[in-house]
DSSP file (Angstrom, degrees, kcal/mol; ACC not computed):
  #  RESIDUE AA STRUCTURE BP1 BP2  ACC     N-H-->O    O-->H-N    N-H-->O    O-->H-N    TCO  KAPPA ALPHA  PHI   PSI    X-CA   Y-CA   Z-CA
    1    1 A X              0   0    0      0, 0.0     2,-0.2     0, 0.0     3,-0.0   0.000 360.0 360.0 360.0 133.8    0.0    0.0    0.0
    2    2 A X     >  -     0   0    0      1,-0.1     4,-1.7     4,-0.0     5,-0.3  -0.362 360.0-116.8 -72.3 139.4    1.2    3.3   -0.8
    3    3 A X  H  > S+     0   0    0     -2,-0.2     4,-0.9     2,-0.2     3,-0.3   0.749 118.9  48.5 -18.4 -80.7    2.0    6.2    1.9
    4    4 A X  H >> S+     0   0    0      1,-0.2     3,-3.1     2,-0.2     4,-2.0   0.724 107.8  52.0  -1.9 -99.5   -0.5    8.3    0.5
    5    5 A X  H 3> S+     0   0    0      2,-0.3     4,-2.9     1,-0.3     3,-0.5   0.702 112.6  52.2  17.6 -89.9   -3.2    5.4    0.5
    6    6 A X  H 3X S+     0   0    0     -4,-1.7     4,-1.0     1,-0.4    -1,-0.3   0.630 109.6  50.4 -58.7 -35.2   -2.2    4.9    4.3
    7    7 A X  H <X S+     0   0    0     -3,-3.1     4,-1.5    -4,-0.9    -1,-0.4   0.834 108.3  45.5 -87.1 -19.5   -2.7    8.5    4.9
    8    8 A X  H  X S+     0   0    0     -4,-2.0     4,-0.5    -3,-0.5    -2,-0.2   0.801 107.6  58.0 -79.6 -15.1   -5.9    9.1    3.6
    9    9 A X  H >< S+     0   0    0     -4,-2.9     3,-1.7    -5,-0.2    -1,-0.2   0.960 106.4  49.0 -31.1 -78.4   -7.2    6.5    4.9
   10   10 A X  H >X S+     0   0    0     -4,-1.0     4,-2.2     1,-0.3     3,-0.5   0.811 106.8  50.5 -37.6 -52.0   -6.2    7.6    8.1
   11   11 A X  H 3< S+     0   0    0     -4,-1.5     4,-0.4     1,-0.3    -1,-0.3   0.446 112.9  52.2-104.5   3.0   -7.5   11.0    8.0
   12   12 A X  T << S+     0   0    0     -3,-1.7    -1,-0.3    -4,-0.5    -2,-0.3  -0.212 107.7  50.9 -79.6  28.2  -11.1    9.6    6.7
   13   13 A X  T <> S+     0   0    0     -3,-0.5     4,-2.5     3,-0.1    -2,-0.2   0.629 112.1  39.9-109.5 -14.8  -11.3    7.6    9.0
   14   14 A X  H  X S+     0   0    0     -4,-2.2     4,-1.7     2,-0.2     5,-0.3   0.942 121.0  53.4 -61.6 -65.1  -10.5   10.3   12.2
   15   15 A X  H >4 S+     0   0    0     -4,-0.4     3,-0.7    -5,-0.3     4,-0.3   0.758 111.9  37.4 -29.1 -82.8  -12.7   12.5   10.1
   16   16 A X  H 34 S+     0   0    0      1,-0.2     3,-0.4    -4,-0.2    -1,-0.2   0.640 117.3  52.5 -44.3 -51.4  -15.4   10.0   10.0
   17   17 A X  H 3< S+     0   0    0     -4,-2.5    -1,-0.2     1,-0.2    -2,-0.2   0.955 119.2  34.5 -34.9 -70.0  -14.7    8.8   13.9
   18   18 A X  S << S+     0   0    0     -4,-1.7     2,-0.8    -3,-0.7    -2,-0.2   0.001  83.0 126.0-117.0  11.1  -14.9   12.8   15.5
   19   19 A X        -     0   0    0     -3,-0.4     3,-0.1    -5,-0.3    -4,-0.0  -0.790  62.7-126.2 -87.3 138.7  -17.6   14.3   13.2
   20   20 A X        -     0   0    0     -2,-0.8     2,-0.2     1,-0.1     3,-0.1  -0.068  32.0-108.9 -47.9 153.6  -20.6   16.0   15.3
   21   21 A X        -     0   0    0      1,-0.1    -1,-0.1     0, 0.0     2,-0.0  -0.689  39.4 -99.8 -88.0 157.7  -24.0   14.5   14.1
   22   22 A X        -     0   0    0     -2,-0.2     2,-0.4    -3,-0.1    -1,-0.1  -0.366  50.8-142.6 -82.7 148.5  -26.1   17.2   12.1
   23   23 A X        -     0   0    0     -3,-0.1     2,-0.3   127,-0.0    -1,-0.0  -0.998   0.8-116.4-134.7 172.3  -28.7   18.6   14.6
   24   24 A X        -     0   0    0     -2,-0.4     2,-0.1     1,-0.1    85,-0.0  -0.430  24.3-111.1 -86.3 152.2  -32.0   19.6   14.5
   25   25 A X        -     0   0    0     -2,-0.3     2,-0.2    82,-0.1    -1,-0.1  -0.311  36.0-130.7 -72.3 165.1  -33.5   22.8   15.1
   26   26 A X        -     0   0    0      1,-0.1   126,-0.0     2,-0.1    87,-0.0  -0.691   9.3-157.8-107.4 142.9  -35.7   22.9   18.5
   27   27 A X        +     0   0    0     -2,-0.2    24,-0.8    24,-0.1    25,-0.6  -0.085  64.6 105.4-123.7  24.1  -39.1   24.2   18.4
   28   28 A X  E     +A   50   0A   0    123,-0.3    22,-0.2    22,-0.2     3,-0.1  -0.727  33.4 159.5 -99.0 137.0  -38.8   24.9   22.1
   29   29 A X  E     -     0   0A   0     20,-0.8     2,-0.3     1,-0.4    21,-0.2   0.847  56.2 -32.3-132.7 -37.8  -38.4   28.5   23.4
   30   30 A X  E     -A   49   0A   0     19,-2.4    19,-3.0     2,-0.0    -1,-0.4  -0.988  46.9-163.3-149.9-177.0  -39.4   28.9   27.0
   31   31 A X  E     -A   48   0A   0     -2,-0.3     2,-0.4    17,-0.2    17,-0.2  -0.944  23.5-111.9-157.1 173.8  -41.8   27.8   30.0
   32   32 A X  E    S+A   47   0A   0     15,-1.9    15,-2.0    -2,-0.3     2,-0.1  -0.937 111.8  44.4-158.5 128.1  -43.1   28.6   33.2
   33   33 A X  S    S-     0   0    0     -2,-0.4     2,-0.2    13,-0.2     3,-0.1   0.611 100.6-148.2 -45.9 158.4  -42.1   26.9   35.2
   34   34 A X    >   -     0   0    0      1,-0.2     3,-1.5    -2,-0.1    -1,-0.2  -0.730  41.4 -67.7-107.9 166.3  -38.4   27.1   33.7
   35   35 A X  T 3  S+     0   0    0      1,-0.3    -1,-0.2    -2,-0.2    82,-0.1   0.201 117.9   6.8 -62.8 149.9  -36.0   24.5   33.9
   36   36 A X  T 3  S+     0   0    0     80,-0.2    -1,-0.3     1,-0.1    81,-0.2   0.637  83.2 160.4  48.6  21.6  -34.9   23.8   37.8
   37   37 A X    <   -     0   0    0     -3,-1.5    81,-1.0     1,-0.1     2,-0.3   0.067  38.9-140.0 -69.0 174.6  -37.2   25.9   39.3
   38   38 A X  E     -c  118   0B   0     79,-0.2    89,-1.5    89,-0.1    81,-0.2  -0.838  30.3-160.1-147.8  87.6  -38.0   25.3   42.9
   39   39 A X  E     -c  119   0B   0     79,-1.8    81,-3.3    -2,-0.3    85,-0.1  -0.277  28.4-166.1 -92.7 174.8  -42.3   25.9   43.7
   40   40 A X  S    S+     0   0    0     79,-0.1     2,-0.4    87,-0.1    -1,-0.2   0.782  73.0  82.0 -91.3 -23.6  -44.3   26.5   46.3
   41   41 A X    >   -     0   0    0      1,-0.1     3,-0.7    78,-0.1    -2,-0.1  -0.566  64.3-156.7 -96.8 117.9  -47.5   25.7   44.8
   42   42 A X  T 3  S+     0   0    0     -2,-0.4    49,-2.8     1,-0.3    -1,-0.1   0.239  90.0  45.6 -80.8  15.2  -48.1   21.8   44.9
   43   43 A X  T 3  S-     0   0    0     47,-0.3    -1,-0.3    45,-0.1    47,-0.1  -0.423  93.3-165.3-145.1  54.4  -50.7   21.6   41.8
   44   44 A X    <   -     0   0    0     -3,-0.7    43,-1.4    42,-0.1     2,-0.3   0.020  22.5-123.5 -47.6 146.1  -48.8   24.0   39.2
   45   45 A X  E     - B   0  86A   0     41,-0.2     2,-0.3    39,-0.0    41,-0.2  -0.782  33.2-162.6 -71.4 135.5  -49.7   25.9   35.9
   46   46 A X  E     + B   0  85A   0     39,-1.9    39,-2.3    -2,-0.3     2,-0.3  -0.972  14.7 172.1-123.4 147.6  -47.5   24.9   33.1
   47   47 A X  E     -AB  32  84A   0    -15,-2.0   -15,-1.9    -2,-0.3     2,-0.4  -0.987   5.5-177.7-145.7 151.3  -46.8   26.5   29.8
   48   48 A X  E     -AB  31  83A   0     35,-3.2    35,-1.7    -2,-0.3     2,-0.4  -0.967  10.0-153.1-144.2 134.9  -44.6   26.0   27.4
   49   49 A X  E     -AB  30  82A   0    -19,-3.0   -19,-2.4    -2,-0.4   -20,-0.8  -0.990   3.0-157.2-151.3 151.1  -43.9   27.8   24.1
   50   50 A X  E     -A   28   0A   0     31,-0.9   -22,-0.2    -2,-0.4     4,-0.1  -0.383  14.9-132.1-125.8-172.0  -42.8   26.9   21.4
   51   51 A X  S    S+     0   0    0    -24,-0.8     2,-0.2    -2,-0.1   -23,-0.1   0.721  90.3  24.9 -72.5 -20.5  -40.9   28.7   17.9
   52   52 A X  S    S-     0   0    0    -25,-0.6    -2,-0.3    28,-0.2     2,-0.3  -0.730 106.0 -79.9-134.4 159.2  -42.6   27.5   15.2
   53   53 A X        -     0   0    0     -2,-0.2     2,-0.5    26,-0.1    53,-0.4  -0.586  63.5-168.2 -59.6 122.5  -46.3   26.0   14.8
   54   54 A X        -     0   0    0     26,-1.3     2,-1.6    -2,-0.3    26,-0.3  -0.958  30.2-129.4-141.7 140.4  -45.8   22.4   16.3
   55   55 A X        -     0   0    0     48,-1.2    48,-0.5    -2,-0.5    24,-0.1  -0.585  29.5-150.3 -57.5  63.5  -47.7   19.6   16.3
   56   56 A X        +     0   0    0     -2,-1.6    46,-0.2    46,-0.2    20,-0.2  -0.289  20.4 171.1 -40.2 125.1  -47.8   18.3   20.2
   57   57 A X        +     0   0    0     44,-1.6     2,-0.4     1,-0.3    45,-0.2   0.444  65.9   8.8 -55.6 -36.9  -48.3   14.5   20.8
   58   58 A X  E     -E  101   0C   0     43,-1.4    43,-1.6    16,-0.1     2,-0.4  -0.984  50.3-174.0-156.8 133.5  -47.8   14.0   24.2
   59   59 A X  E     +E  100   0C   0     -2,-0.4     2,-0.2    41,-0.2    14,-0.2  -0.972  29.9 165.0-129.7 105.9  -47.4   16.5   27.3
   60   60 A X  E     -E   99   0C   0     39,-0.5    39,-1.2    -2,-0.4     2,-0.2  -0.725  26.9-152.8-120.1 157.9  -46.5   14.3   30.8
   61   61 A X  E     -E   98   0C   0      8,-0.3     8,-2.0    -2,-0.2     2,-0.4  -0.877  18.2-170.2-142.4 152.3  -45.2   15.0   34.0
   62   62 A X  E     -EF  97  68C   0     35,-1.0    35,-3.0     1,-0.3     6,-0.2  -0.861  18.1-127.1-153.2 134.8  -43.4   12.5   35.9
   63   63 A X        -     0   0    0      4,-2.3    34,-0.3    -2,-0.4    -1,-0.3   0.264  46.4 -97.5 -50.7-168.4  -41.9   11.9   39.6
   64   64 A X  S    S+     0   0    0      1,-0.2    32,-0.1    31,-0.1    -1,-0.1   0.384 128.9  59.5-109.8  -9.2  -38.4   11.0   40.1
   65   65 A X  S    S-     0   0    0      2,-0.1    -1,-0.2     0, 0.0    -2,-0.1  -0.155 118.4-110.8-111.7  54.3  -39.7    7.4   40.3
   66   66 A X        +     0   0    0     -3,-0.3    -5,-0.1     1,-0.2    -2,-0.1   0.618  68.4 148.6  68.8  -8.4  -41.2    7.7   36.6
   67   67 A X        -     0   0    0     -5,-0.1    -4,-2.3     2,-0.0     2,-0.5  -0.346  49.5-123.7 -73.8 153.9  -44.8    7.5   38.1
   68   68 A X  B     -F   62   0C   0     -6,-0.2     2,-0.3    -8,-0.1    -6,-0.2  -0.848  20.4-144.2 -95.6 152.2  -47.2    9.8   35.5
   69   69 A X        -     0   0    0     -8,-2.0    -8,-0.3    -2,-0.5    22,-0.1  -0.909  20.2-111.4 -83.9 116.2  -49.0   12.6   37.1
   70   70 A X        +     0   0    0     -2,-0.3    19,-0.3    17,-0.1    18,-0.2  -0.291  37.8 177.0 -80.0-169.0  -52.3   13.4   35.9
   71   71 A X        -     0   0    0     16,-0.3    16,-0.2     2,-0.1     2,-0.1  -0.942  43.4-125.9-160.8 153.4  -53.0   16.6   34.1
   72   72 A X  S    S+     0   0    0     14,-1.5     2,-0.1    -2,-0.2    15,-0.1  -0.281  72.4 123.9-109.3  60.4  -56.0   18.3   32.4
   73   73 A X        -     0   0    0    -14,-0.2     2,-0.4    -2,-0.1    -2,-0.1  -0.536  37.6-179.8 -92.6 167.1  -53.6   18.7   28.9
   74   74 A X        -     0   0    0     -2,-0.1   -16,-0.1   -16,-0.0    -2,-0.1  -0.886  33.4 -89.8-171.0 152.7  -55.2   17.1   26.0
   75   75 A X        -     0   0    0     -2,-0.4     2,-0.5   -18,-0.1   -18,-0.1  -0.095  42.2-124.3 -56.2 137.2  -53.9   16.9   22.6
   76   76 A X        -     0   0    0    -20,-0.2    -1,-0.1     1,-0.1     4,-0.0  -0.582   0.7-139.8 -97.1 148.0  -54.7   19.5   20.2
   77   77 A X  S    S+     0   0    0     -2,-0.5     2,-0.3     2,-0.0    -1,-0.1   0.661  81.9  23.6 -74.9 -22.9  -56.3   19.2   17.1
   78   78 A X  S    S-     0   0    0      1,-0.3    -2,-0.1   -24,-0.1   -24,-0.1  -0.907 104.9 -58.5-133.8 166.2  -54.4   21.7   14.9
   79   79 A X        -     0   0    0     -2,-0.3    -1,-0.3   -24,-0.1     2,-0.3   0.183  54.6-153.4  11.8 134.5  -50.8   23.2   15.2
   80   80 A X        -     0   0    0    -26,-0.3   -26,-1.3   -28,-0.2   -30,-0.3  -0.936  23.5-159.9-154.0 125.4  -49.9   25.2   18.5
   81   81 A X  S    S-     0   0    0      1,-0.3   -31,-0.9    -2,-0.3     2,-0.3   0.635  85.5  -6.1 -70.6 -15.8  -47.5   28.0   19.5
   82   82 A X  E     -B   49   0A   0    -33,-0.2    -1,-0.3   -28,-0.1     2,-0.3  -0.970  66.7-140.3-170.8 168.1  -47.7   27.1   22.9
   83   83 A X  E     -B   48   0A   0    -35,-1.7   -35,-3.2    -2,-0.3     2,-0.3  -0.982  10.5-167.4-132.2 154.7  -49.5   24.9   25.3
   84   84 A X  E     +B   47   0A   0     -2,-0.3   -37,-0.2   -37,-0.2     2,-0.1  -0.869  15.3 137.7-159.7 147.5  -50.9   25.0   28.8
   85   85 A X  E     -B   46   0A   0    -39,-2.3   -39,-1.9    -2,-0.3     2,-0.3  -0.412  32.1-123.6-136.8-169.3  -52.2   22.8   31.6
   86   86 A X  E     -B   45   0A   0    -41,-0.2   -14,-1.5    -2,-0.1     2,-0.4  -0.987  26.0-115.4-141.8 134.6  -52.4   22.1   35.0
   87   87 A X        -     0   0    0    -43,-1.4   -16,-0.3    -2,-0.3   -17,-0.1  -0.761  28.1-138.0 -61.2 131.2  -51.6   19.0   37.1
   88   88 A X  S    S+     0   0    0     -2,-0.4     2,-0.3   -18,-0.2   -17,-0.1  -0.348  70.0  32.1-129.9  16.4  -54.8   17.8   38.6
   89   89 A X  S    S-     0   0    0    -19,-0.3   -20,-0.0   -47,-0.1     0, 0.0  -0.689  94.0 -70.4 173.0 153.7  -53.7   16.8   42.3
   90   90 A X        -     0   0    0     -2,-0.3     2,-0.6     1,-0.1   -47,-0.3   0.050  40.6-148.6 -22.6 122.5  -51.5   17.8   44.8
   91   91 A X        -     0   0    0    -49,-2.8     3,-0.1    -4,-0.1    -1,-0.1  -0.956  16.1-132.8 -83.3 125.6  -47.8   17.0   44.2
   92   92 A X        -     0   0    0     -2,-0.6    27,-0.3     1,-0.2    29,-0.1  -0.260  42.0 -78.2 -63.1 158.2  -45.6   16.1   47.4
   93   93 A X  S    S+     0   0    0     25,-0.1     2,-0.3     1,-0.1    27,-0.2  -0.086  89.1  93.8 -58.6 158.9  -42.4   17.7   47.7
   94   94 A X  E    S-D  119   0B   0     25,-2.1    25,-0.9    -3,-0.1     2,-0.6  -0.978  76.4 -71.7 150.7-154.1  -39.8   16.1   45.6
   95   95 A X  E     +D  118   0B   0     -2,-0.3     2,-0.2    23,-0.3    23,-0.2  -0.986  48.5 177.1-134.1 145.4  -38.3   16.9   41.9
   96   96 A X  E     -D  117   0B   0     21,-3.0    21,-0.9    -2,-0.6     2,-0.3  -0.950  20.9-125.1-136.0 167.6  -40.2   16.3   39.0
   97   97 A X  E     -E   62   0C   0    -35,-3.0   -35,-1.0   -34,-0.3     2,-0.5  -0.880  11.7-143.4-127.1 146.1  -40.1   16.6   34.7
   98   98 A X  E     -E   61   0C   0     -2,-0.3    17,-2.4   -37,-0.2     2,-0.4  -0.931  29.7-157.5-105.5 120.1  -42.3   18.2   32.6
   99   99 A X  E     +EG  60 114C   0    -39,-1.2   -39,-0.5    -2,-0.5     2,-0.5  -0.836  17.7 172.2-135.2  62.3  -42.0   15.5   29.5
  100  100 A X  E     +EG  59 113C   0     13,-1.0    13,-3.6    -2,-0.4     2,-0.3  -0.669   6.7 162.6-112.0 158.6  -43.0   16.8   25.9
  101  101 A X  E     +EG  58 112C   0    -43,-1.6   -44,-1.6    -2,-0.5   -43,-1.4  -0.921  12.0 114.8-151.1 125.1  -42.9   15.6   22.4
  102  102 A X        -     0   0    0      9,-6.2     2,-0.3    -2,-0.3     9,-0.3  -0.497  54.0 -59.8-164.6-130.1  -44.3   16.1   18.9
  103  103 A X        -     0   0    0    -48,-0.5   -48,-1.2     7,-0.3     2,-1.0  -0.989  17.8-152.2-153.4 132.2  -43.4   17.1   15.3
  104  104 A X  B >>> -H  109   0D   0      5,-2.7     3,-1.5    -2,-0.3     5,-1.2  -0.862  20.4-179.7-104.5  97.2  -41.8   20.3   13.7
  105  105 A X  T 345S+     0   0    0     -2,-1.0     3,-0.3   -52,-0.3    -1,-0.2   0.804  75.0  65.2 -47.7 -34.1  -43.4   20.0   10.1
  106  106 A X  T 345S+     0   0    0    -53,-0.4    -1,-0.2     1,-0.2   -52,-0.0   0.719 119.7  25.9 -69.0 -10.1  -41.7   23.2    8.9
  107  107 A X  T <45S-     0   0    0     -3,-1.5    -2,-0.2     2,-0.2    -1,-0.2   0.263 107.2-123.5-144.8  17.0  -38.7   21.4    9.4
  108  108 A X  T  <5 +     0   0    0     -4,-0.7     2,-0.3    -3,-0.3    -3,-0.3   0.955  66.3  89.3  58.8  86.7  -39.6   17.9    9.1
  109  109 A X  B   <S-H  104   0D   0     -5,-1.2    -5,-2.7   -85,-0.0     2,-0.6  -0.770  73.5 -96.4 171.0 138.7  -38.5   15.9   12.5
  110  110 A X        -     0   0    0     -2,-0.3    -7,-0.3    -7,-0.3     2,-0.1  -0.698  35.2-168.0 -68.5 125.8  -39.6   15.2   15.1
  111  111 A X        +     0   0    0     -2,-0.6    -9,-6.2    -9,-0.3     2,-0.3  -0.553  14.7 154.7-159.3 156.2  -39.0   17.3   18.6
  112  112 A X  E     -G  101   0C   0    -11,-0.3     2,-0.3    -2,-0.1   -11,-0.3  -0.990  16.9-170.0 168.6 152.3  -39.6   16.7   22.5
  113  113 A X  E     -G  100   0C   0    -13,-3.6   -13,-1.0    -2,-0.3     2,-0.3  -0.921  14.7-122.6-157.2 178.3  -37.9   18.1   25.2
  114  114 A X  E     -G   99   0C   0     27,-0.3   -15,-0.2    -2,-0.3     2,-0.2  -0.979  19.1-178.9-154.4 128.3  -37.4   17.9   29.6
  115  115 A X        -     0   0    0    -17,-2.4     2,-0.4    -2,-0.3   -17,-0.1  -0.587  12.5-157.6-173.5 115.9  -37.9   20.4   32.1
  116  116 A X        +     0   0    0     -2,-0.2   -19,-0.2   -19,-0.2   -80,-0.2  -0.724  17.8 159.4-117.6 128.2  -37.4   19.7   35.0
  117  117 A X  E     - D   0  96B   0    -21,-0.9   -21,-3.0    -2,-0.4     2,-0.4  -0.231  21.3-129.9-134.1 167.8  -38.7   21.3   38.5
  118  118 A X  E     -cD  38  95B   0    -81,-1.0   -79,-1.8   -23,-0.2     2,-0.3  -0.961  10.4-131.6-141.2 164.7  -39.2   20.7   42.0
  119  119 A X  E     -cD  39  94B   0    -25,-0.9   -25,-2.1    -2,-0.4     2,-0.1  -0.812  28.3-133.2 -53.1 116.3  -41.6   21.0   44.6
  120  120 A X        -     0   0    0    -81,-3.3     6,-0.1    -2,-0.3     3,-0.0  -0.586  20.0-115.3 -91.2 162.1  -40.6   22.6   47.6
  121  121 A X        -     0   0    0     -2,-0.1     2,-0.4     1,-0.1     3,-0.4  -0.045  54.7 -88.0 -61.6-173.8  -41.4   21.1   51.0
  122  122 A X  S    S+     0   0    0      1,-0.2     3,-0.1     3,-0.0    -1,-0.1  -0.911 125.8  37.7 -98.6 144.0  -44.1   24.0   52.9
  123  123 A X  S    S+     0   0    0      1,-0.4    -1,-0.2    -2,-0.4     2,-0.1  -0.070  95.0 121.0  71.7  -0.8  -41.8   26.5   54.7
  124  124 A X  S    S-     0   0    0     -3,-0.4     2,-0.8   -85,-0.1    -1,-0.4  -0.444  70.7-121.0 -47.4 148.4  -39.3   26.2   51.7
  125  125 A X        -     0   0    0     -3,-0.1     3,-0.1    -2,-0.1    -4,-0.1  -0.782  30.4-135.1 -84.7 116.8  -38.5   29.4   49.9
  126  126 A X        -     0   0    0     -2,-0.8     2,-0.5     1,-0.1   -87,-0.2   0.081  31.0 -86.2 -48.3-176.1  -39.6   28.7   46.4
  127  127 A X        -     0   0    0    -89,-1.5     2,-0.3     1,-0.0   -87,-0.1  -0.798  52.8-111.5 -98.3 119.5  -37.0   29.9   43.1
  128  128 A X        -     0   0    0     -2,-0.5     5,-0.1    -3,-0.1    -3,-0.0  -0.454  42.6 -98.5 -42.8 122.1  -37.9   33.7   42.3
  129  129 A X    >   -     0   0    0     -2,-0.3     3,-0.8     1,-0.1    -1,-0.1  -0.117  35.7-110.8 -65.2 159.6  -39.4   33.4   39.3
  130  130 A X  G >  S+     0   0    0      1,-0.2     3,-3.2     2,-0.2    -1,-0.1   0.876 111.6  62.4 -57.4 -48.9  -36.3   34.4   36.5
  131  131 A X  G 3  S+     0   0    0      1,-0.4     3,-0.3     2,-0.1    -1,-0.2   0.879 114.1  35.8 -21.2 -51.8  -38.2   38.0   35.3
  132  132 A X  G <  S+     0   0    0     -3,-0.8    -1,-0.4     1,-0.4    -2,-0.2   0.141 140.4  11.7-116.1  16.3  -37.8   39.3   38.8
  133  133 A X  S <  S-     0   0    0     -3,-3.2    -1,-0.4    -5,-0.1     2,-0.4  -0.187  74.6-163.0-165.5 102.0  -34.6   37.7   39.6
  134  134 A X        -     0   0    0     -3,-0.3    -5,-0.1    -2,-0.1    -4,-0.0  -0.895  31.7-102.5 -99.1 137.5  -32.5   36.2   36.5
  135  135 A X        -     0   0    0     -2,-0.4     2,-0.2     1,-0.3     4,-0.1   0.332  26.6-106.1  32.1 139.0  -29.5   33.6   37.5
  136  136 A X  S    S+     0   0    0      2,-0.1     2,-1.3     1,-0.1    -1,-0.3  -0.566 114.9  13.3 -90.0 138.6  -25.9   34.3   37.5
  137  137 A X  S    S-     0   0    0     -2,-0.2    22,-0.4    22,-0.1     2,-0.1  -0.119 117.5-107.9  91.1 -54.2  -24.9   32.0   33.8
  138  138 A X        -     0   0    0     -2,-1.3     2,-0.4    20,-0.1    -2,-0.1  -0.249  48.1 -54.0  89.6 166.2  -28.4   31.9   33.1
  139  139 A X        -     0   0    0     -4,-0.1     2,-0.2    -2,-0.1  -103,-0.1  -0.801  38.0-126.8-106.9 136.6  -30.8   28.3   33.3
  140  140 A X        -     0   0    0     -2,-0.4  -105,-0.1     2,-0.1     3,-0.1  -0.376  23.0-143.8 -64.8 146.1  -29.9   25.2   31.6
  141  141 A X  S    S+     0   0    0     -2,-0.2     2,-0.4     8,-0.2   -27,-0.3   0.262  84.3  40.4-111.8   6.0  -33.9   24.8   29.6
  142  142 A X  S    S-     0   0    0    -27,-0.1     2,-0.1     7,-0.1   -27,-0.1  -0.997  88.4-118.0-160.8 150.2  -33.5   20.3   30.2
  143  143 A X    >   -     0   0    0     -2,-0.4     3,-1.7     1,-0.1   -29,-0.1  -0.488  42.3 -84.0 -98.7 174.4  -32.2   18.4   33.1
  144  144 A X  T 3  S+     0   0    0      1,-0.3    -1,-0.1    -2,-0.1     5,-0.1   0.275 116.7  53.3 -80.9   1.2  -29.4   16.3   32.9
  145  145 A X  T 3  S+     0   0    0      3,-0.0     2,-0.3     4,-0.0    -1,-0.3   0.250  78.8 125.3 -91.6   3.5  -30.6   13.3   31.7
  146  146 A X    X   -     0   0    0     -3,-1.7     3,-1.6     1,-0.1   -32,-0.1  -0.527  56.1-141.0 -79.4 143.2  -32.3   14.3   28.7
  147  147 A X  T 3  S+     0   0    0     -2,-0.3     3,-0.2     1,-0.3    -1,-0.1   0.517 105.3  53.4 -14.9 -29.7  -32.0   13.2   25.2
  148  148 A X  T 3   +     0   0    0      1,-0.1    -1,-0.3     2,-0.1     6,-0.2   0.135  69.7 115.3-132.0  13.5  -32.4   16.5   24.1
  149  149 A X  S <>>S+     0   0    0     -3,-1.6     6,-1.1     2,-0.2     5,-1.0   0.719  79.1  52.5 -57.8 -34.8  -29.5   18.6   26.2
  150  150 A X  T >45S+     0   0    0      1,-0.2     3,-3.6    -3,-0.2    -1,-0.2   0.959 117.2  43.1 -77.6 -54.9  -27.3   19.7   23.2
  151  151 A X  T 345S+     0   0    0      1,-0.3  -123,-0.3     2,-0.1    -1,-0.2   0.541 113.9  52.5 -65.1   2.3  -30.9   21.3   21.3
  152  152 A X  T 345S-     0   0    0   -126,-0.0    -1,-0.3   -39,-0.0    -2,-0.2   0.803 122.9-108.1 -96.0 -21.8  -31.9   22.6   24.3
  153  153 A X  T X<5S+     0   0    0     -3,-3.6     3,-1.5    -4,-1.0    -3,-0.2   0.081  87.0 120.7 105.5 -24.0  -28.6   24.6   25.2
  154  154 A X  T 3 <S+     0   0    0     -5,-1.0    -4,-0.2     1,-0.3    -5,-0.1   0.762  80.0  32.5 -24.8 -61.7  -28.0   21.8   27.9
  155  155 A X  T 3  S+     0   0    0     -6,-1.1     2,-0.4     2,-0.0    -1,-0.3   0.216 101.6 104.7-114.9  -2.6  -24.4   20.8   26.3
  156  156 A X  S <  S-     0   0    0     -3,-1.5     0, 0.0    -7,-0.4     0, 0.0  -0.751  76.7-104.8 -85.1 142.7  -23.6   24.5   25.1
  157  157 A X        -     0   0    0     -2,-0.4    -1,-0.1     1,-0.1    -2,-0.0  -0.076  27.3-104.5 -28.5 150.7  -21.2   26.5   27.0
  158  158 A X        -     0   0    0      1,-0.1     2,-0.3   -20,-0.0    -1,-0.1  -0.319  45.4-114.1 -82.6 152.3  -21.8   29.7   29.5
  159  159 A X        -     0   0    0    -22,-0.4     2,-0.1     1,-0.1   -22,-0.1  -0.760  38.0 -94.2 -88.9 150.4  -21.0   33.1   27.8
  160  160 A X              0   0    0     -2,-0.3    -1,-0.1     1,-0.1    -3,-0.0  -0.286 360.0 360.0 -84.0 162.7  -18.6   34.5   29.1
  161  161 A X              0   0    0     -2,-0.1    -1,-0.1    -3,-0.0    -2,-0.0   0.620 360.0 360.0-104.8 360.0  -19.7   37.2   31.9
């Protein structure tokens, strides 16, 4: 085999090893509650909105042992810039995820995001909500175990302050 050969080889196959995967754009743009917030209120409003018209399937929220919570969301019939519900009994203190998923048609793919919040015990001080006090860094929008960290901002780096 010639040199050559042996290096270009070489250097597609590092190429090929250490390229990034394409991603997609996110059709998420904020919520309330925002990611890691810390409430008082044990039966929250959530809303979530999104960038584009998207096509919701599924809206959950889930304990930290995976049990579903209900909620009075229910799938919409057309296209939505945002959604919002409520959870439908008491949550106990603890951390929980806000769990959504659906389909960006303008951009053909499917999309779905984590955002994930806690319930404070009663006589915790809940999180000021961000408006009225924003975060040194700024808020990671998906906890750490989501899918969906790099399109969320999750995996991106702080600017620098």
């Amino acid at each position: 085999m010639q040199p050559a050969s042996v290096l270009a080889a070489l250097v597609a196959g590092f190429v090929a090893g250490t390229a990034a995967p394409a991603l997609a754009q996110c059709a998420f743009d904020q919520s309330v509650p925002n990611a890691n917030d810390v409430l008082g209120e044990s039966e929250p409003a959530v809303t979530i909105d999104f960038t584009d018209e998207f096509e919701l399937h599924e809206v959950k929220v889930i304990g930290a042992d995976n049990a579903e919570w209900a909620t009075d969301w229910t799938r919409p019939a057309v296209q939505v810039r945002q959604t919002a519900f409520r959870v439908t009994q008491p949550l106990p203190p603890g951390k929980y995820m806000v769990i959504w998923n659906g389909y960006l048609r303008r951009h053909y793919h499917a999309d779905g995001g984590s955002i994930p919040f806690t319930v404070a015990a009663a006589g915790e001080a809940p999180t000021p909500h961000p408006a009225a006090a924003p975060q040194e860094g700024g808020v990671h929008r998906v906890g750490p175990g989501s899918p969906y960290r790099v399109l969320l901002g999750g995996g991106a780096p702080q600017p620098a302050r």
